[in-house]
C-alpha positions as CSV (number, residue, x, y, z in Angstrom):
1,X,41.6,-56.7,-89.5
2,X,44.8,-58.4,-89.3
3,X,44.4,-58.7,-85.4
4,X,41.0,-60.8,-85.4
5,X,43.0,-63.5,-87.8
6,X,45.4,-64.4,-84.7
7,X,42.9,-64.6,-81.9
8,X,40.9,-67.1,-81.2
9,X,37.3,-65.2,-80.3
10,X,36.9,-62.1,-81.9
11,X,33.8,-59.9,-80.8
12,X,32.6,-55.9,-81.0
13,X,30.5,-53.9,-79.1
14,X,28.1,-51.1,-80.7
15,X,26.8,-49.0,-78.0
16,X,23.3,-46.6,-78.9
17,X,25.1,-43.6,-76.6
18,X,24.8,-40.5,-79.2
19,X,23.3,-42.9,-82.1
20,X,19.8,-42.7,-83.7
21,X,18.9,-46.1,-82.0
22,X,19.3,-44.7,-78.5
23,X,15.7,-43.1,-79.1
24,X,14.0,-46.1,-80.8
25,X,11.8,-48.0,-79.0
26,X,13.0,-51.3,-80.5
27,X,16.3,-50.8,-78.3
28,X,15.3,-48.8,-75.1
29,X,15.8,-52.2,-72.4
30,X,19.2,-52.2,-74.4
31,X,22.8,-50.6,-74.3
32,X,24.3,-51.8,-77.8
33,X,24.9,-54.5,-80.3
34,X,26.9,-57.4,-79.6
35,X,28.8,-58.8,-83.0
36,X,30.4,-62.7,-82.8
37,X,33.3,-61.8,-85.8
38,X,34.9,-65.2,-85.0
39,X,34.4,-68.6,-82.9
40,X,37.3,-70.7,-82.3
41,X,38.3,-73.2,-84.8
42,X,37.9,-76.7,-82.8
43,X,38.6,-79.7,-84.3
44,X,37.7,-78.8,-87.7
45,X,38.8,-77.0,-90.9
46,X,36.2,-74.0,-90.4
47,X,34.5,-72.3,-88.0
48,X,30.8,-72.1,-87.9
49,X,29.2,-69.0,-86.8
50,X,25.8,-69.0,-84.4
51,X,22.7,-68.9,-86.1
52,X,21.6,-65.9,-83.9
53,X,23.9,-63.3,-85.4
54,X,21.6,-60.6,-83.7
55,X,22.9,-59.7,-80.0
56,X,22.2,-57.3,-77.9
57,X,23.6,-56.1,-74.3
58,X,22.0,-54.9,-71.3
59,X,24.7,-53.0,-67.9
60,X,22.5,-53.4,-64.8
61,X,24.4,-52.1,-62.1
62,X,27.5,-54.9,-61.7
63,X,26.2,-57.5,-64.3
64,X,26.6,-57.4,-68.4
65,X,24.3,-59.7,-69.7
66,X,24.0,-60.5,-73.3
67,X,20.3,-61.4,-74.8
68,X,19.3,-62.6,-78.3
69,X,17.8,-59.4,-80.0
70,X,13.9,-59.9,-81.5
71,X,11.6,-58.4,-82.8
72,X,8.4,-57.7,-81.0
73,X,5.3,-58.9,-81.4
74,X,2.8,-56.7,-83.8
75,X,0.2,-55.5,-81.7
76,X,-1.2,-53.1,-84.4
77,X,-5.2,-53.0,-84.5
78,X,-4.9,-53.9,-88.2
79,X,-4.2,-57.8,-88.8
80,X,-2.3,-58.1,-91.9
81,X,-2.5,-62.3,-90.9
82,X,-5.2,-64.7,-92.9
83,X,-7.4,-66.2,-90.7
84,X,-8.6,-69.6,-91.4
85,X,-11.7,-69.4,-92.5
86,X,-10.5,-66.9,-95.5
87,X,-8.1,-69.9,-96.1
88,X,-10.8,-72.5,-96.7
89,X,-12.6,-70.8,-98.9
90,X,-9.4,-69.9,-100.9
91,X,-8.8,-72.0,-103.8
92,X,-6.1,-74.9,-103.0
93,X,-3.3,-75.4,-105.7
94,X,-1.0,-78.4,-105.3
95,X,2.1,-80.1,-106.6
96,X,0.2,-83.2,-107.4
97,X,-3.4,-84.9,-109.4
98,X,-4.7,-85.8,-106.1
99,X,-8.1,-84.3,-104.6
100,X,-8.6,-80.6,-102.7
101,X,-8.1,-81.5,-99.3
102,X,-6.2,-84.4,-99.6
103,X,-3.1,-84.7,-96.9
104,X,-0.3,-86.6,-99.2
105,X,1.3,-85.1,-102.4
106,X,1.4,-87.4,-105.2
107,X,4.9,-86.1,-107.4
């Protein structure tokens, strides 16, 4: 609110204690969601946010750490990915007259 307009850094904590992502799996090394509301203003006429927006945090016993929140890597039996050789064979369209399998563009 009116609050996060006078400070400097403005951040908010989300914990998972009694929410549905407490049982996920996605967040069980985590304890909540870190938010970045505001960054300070330093020499310029607006602020620019991270590019990681998606924070977690983690209590150990007398440290707080805060890690970038990812997703983890799909190790379904299913691959849903194109393999290369289904690409070769795969007719090519390009933004250009030049030849299939030609490099450079030609606009």
């Amino acid at each position: 609110g009116s609050i996060t307009r006078l400070c400097d850094n403005a951040i908010a904590l989300e914990s998972f204690k009694g929410s549905e992502r407490e049982t996920n799996p996605l967040y069980k090394d985590y304890h909540g969601l870190l938010q970045v509301l505001q960054v300070p203003h330093l020499n310029c006429l607006a602020s620019q946010l991270p590019d990681h927006k998606d924070l977690a945090f983690k209590l150990k016993r007398k440290q707080f750490s805060i890690e970038r929140l990812h997703l983890p890597p799909d190790l379904s039996e299913t691959v849903s990915r194109v393999s290369r050789g289904e690409l070769a064979g795969a007719p090519v369209s390009a933004c250009g007259s030049g030849a299939p399998g030609t490099k450079h563009l030609d606009f």
